[in-house]
N, C-alpha and C positions, 0 to 999 in steps of 0.2 A: 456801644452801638448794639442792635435787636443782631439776632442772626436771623437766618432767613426761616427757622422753626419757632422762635418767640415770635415773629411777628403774626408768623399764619395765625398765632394758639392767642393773641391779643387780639384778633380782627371783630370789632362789631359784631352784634347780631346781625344788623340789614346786611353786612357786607357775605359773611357765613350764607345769608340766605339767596344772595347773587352768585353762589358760589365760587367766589375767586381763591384764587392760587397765586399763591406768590415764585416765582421761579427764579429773582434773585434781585437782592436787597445790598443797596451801600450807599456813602453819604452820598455820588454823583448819579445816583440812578434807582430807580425801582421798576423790575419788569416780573407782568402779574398776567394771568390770563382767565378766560370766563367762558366756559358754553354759553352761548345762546340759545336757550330751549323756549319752546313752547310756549310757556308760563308767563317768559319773559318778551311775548312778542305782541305787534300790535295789531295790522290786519296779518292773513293765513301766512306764514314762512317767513315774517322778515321780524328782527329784532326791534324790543321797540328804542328810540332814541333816547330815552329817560333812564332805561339799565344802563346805553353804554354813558350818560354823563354821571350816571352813579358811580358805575365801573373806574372809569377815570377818577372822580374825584376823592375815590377809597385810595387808588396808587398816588396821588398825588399828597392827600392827607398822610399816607405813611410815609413817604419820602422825606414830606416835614417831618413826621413826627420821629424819625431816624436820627435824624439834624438838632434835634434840640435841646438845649441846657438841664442837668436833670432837674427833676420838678417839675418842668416847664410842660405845656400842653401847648394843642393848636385848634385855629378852628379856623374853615372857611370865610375869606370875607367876597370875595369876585370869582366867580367861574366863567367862562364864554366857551360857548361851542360851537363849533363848524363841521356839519355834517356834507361827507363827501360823496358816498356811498351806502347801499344798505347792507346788514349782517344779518345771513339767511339763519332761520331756527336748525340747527345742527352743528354747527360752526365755535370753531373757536377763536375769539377774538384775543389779541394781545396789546397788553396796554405798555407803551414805552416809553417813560416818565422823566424827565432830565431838568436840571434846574436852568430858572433862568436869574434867579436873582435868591441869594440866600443873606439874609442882614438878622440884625440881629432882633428886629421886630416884626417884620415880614419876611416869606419867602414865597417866589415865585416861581410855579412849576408849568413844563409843559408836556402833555401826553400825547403820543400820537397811537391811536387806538386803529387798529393794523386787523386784515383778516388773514387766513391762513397761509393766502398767497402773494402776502407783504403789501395787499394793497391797502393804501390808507382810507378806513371807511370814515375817520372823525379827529379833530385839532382842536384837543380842550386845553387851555391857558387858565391857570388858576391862580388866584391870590391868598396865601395862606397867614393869618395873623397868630403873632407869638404868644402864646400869654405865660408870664413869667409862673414863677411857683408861685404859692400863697405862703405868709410870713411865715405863718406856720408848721409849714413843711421845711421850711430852712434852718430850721431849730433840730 
């Protein structure tokens, strides 16, 4: 399994540039967090809703990707968002990722993306597909 230092030093470009932090990683869970700044908002002060279904869907893609067989990768196939609240630009938002189905060809995660004073601003449900290793790599 990643410790919680390989996975920050593995994260995507896009995700590096959302600036997320990982604050603690294991097979039942991933909790990660993200300023909301500026850059990342839509009209003046509010975040835009497209960082935090990124936000989410970077915790969620790790939580699979913590989960799985080595060799194996993952990739997005279903995301849904529900947005409940908005995250002001200054803010740190927390993503809290818990599974809801882990099989051995899918897994299902759910994040509840939280602001600093535990209110839930957004409930994304994801579907994450397995993809084994390639022959190749099994050799």
């Amino acid at each position: 399994m990643e410790s919680l230092a390989e996975l920050q030093e593995r994260m995507s470009p896009f995700a590096r540039l959302l600036g997320i932090r990982f604050v603690s990683v294991g097979p039942d869970g991933v909790v990660a967090e993200m300023e909301v700044r500026e850059d990342l908002s839509t009209v003046p002060g509010i975040g835009h809703g497209g960082a935090l279904m990124a936000f989410a869907d970077t915790v969620g893609a790790s939580a699979t990707f913590i989960n799985l067989p080595p060799g194996a990768s993952t990739t997005t196939l279903e995301s849904k968002t529900n947005f409940f609240a908005p995250a002001g630009v200054g803010t740190t938002v927390r993503g809290e990722c818990l599974p809801l189905h882990r099989g051995r060809r899918t897994m299902v995660w759910q994040t509840r993306v939280v602001g600093p004073d535990g209110r839930l601003l957004a409930l994304v449900t994801q579907t994450q597909m397995v993809l084994e290793a390639s022959l190749g790599a099994r050799k």
